[in-house]
C-alpha positions, -999 to 999 in steps of 0.1 A, spaced: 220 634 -234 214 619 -201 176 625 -186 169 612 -145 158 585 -160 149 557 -190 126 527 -193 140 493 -186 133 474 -216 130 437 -218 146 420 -250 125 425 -279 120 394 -288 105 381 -257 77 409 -254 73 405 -294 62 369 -288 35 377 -257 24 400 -287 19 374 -308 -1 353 -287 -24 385 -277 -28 387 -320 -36 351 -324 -61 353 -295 -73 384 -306 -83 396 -270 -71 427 -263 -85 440 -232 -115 432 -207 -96 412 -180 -77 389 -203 -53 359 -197 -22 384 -202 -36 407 -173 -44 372 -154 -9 362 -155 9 397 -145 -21 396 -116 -9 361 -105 34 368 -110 26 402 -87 7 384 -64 35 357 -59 65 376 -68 52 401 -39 37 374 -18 3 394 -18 -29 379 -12 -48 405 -33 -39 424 -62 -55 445 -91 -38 454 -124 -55 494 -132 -47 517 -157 -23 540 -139 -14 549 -102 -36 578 -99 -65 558 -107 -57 532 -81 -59 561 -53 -90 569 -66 -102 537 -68 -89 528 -30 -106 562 -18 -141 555 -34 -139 514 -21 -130 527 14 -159 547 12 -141 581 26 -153 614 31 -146 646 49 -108 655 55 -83 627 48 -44 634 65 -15 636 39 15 645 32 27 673 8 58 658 1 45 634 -27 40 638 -64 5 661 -73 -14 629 -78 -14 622 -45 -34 651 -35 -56 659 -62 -69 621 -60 -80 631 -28 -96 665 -41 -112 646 -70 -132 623 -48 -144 653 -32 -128 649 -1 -100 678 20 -63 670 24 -54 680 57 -13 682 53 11 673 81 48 678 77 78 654 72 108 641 89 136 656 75 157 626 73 137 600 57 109 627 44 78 604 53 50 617 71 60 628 107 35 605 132 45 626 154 26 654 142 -6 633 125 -31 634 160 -30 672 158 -47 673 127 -73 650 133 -106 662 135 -144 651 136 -144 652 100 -112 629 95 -117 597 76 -85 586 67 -44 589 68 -26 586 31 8 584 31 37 581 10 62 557 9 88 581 -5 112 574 -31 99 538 -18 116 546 18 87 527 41 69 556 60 68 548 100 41 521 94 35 506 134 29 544 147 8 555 116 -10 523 123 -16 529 162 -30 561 154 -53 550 125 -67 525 154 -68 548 182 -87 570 162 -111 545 137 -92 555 105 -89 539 72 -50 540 59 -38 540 20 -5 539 16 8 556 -21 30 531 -29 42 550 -63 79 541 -58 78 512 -35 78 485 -60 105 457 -44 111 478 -11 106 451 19 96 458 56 103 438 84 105 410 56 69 422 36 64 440 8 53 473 18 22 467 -4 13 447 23 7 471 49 -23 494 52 -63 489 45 -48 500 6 -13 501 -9 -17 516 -46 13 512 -68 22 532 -103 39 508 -131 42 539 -152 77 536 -178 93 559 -154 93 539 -121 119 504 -118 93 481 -127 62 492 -150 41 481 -180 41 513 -199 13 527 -183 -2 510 -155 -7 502 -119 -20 484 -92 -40 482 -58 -36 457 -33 -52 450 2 -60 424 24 -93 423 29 -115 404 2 -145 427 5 -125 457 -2 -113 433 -36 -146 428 -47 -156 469 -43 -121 477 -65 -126 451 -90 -158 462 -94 -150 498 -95 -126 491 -121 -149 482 -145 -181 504 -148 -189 488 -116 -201 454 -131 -212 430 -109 -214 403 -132 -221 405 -171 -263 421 -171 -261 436 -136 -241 468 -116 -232 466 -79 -219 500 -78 -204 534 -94 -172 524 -114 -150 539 -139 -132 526 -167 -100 515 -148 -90 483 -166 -57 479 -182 -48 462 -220 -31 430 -229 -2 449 -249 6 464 -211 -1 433 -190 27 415 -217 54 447 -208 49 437 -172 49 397 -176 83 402 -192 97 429 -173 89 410 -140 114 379 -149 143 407 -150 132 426 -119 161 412 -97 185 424 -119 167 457 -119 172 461 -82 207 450 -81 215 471 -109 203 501 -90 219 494 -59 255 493 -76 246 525 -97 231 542 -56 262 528 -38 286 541 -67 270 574 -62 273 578 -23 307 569 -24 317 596 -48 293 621 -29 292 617 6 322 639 9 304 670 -9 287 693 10 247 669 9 224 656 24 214 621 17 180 599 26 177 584 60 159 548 50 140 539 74 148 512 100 137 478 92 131 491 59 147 471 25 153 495 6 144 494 -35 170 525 -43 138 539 -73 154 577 -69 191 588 -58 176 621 -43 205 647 -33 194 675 -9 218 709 -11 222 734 13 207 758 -3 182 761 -34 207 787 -50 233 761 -50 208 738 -66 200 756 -91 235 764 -100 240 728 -103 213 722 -122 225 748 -149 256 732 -152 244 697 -159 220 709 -179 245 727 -200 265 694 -204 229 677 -217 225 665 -183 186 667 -170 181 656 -131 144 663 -122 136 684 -85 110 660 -75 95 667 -54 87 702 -65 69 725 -55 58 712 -23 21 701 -27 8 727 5 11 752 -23 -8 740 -48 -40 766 -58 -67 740 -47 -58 734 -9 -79 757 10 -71 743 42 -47 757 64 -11 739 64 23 743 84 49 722 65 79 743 68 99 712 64 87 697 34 83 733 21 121 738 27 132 702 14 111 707 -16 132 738 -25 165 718 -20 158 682 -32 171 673 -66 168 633 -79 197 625 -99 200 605 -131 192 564 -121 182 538 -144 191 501 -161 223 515 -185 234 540 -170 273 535 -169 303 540 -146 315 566 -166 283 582 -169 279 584 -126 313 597 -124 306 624 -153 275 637 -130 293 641 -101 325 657 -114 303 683 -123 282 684 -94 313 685 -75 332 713 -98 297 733 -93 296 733 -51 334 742 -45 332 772 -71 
């Protein structure tokens, strides 16, 4: 059976031994020295002033929406996994969709100043698949206009632009380590920004709102993250060149077998380094997707169609939305097996079949 996608494991021993040193310690959570040192090898590995380990990426968008302080509508895009969105409708605020490009699927800029009303607090995009959204226009408008921007960084982990880590761009970048994604700590995440007051609000939010040990400086939540996750992610972040590599060879081996076939392929964004977290395929039709689906499937093949179904759909969005792009890419998109071991063999296997199932 191959499944879109596996966990990168670090040798056992070496994770076995960081869970040693958590036994003899004996401290297992509360902000311990594990969680220290994966906070410290982000931070430097990234080259990020700021950064906060959490205890999965949907709590870091809640996290950045509550420290930015946001209300009213806050502009999105409904090409994103459903965290994205219901993070927004958690903190009691509206998504206001706007459409994608259809090449690199990020928000369209183009279309962001249309939906911007009184009520607008904030822009949160998606860096999809970890392509960089169009950062310098999204950032124009969010200063024309006095708007706060978070970036969900889900996939972005390793992506570069313009020579930066795309965590560092925007008032928030919030990250998901979760075992699915090319680097993670089991379960996990991360916000980053740089601005220190924002810091103190999200550290503080992640933890009951403690501002010191007898006294509160604001609402929190239980956002922390254990040592036994912190010690996945110390020891996963020493192999996360390899990791990147890796997936480049398996992407590149991919296109070259596929770019023949009738597809359509992710435009990455210019000045955009690319991290290659998905190998999304986009058919021509949803009937031919779904015909290839069924025939991986049957030879125990399981690709995911992510994004599906396009977020303007969901039953909670009461406000009106015209995304007939992401509405129709949603319907087409399928993200093709991608991780650590999978083989030569394996990549050809998927497209032979992929191939036998467009020209019948």
């Amino acid at each position: 059976m191959i499944n879109v996608t596996k966990p990168f494991l670090p040798p056992k021993e070496d994770y076995q031994n960081q869970i040693n040193q958590i036994w003899e310690r004996q401290w297992l959570t509360n902000d311990g020295p594990v969680v220290n040192a994966l906070e410290r090898g982000l931070k430097d590995y990234l080259k990020i002033e700021h950064a906060l380990f959490v205890s999965n990426g949907t709590i870091a968008l809640q996290i950045a929406i509550k420290a930015l302080e946001l209300t009213g509508e806050i502009i999105t895009t409904p090409f994103s996994f459903v965290a994205t969105t219901s993070s927004i409708v958690w903190e009691n605020c509206t998504p206001v969709m706007v459409d994608i490009l259809p090449g690199s699927l990020t928000i369209d800029p183009t279309k962001i100043e249309a939906a911007i009303t009184p009520r607008t607090s904030a822009i949160l995009a998606t860096h999809v698949y970890g392509n960089a959204c169009e950062i310098e226009e999204i950032e124009k408008i969010a200063k024309k206009h006095n708007l706060k921007i978070i970036y969900d960084a889900a996939h972005a982990f390793g992506t570069k632009y313009k020579g930066k880590s795309l965590y560092a761009y925007g008032d928030v970048s919030t990250a998901s380590f979760h075992a699915t994604k090319l680097f993670h700590t089991i379960e996990g995440g991360a916000v980053f920004t740089n601005n220190p007051d924002t810091l103190k609000s999200m550290s503080m939010m992640r933890n009951f709102g403690y501002q010191n040990g007898t006294s509160f400086g604001c609402v929190g939540i239980n956002g922390k993250n254990s040592e036994f996750h912190a010690a996945m992610g110390v020891c996963n972040l020493l192999h996360i060149e390899s990791i990147l590599e890796k997936r480049k060879s398996q992407s590149e081996r991919y296109t070259q077998i596929l770019k023949s076939l009738p597809l359509q392929f992710i435009q990455i964004t210019e000045g955009c380094e690319f991290n290659y977290a998905y190998y999304p395929v986009i058919f021509q039709s949803e009937a031919q997707l779904l015909k290839t689906v069924a025939a991986l499937n049957e030879a125990s093949i399981f690709p995911r169609r992510y994004f599906y179904p396009c977020l303007s759909t969901l039953p909670y969005i009461t406000s009106q939305n015209n995304t007939p792009v992401s509405m129709d890419i949603s319907s087409r998109v399928l993200c093709l097996p991608l991780f650590h071991t999978l083989t030569e063999t394996e990549i050809v296997f998927i497209c032979d079949i992929i191939s036998k199932s467009l020209q019948s």
